[in-house]
C-alpha positions as CSV (number, residue, x, y, z in Angstrom):
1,X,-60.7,-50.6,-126.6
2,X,-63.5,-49.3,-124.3
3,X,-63.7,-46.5,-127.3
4,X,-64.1,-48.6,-129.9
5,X,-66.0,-51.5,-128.3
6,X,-69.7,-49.6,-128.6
7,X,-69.7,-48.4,-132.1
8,X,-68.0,-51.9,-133.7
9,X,-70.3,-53.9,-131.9
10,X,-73.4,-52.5,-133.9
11,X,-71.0,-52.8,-136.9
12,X,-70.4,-56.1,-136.1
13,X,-74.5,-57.1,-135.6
14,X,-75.5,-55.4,-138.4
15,X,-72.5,-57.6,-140.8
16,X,-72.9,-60.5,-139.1
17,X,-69.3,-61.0,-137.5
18,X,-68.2,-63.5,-135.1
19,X,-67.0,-62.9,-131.6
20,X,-63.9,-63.5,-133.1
21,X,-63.9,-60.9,-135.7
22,X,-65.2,-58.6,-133.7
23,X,-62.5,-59.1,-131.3
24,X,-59.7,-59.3,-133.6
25,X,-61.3,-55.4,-135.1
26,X,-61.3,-53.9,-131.8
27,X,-57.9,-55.2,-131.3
28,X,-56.7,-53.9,-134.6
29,X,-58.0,-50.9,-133.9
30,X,-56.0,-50.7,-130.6
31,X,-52.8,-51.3,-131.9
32,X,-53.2,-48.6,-134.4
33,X,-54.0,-45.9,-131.6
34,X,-51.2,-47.5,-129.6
35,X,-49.2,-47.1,-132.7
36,X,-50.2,-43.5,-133.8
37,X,-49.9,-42.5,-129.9
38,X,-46.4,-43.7,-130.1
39,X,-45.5,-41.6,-132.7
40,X,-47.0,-38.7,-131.6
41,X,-45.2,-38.9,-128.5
42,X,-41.8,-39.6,-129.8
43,X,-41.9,-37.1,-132.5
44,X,-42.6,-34.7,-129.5
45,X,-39.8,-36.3,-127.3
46,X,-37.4,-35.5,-130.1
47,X,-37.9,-31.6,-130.0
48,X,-37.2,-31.6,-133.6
49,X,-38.4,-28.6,-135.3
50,X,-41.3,-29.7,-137.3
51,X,-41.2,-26.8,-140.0
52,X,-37.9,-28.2,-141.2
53,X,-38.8,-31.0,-143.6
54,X,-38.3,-31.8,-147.0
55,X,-40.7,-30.3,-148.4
56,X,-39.6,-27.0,-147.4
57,X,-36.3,-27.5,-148.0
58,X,-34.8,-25.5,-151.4
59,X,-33.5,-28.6,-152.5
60,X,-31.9,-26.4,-155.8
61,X,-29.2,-24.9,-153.5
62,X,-28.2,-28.8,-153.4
63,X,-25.3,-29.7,-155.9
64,X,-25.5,-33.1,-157.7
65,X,-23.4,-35.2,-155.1
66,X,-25.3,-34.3,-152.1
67,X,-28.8,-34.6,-154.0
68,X,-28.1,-38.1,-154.6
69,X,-26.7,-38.7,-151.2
70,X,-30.6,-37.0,-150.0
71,X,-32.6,-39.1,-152.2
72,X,-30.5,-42.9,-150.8
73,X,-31.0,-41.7,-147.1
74,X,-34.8,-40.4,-148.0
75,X,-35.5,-44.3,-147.8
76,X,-34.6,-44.5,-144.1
77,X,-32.7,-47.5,-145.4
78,X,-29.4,-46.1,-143.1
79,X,-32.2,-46.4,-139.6
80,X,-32.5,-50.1,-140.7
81,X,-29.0,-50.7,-140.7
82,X,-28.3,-48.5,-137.4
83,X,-26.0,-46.3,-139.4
84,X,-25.2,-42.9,-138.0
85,X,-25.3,-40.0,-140.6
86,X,-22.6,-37.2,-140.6
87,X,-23.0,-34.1,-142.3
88,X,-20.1,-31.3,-143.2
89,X,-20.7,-28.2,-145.0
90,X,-20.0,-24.5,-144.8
91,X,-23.1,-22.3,-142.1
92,X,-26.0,-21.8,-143.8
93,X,-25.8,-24.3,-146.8
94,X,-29.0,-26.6,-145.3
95,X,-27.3,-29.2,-142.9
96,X,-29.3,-28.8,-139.8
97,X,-32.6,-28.2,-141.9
98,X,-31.8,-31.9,-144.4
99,X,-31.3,-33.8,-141.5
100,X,-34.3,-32.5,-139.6
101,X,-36.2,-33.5,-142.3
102,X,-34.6,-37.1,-142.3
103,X,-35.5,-37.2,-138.7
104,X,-39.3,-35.6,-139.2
105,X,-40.3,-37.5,-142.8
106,X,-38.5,-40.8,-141.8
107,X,-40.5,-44.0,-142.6
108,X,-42.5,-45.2,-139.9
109,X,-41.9,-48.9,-138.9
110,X,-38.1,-48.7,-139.5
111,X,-37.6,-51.3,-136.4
112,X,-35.8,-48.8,-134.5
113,X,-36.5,-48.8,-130.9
């Protein structure tokens, strides 16, 4: 907060904003570093390999079933619901690099602790 607390309180002279507002913004603020922090962090903890995501995945060498199966667990839908996610194929048809990028491009705020 100590960051924040110099440059929003000219912010909050020069707009007029109660104590009130001005404490609920640096608060705000807060929580979104907390937040962002968190992420960082965990995303770090994980070890996954951050060049595997979907983006630069060749999703073409996908055939029809599994595409559709990629685009329902793109959602993060399955973190939600605590479902685990298996997947089977033959070495070097994607596996480890799809579920990479499920674990790097998930949706932040799933409610998964």
């Amino acid at each position: 907060m100590a960051e924040n607390a110099h440059t929003h309180s000219g912010l909050a002279e020069n707009e007029g904003w109660s104590h009130d507002r001005y404490l609920l913004e640096l608060c705000e603020l807060e929580l979104a570093g907390r937040h962002a922090r968190r992420i960082e962090r965990l995303s770090a903890a994980s070890r996954l390999p951050q060049e595997k995501t979907a983006t630069t995945f060749d999703k073409t060498r996908l055939d029809l079933h599994v595409a559709q199966r990629w685009e329902a667990l793109k959602d993060g839908e399955f973190l939600r619901r605590r479902e685990n996610v298996l997947a089977f194929g033959n070495p070097g048809s994607g596996k480890t690099h799809l579920l990479c990028a499920l674990g790097c491009d998930a949706p932040v705020g799933t409610g998964v602790r």
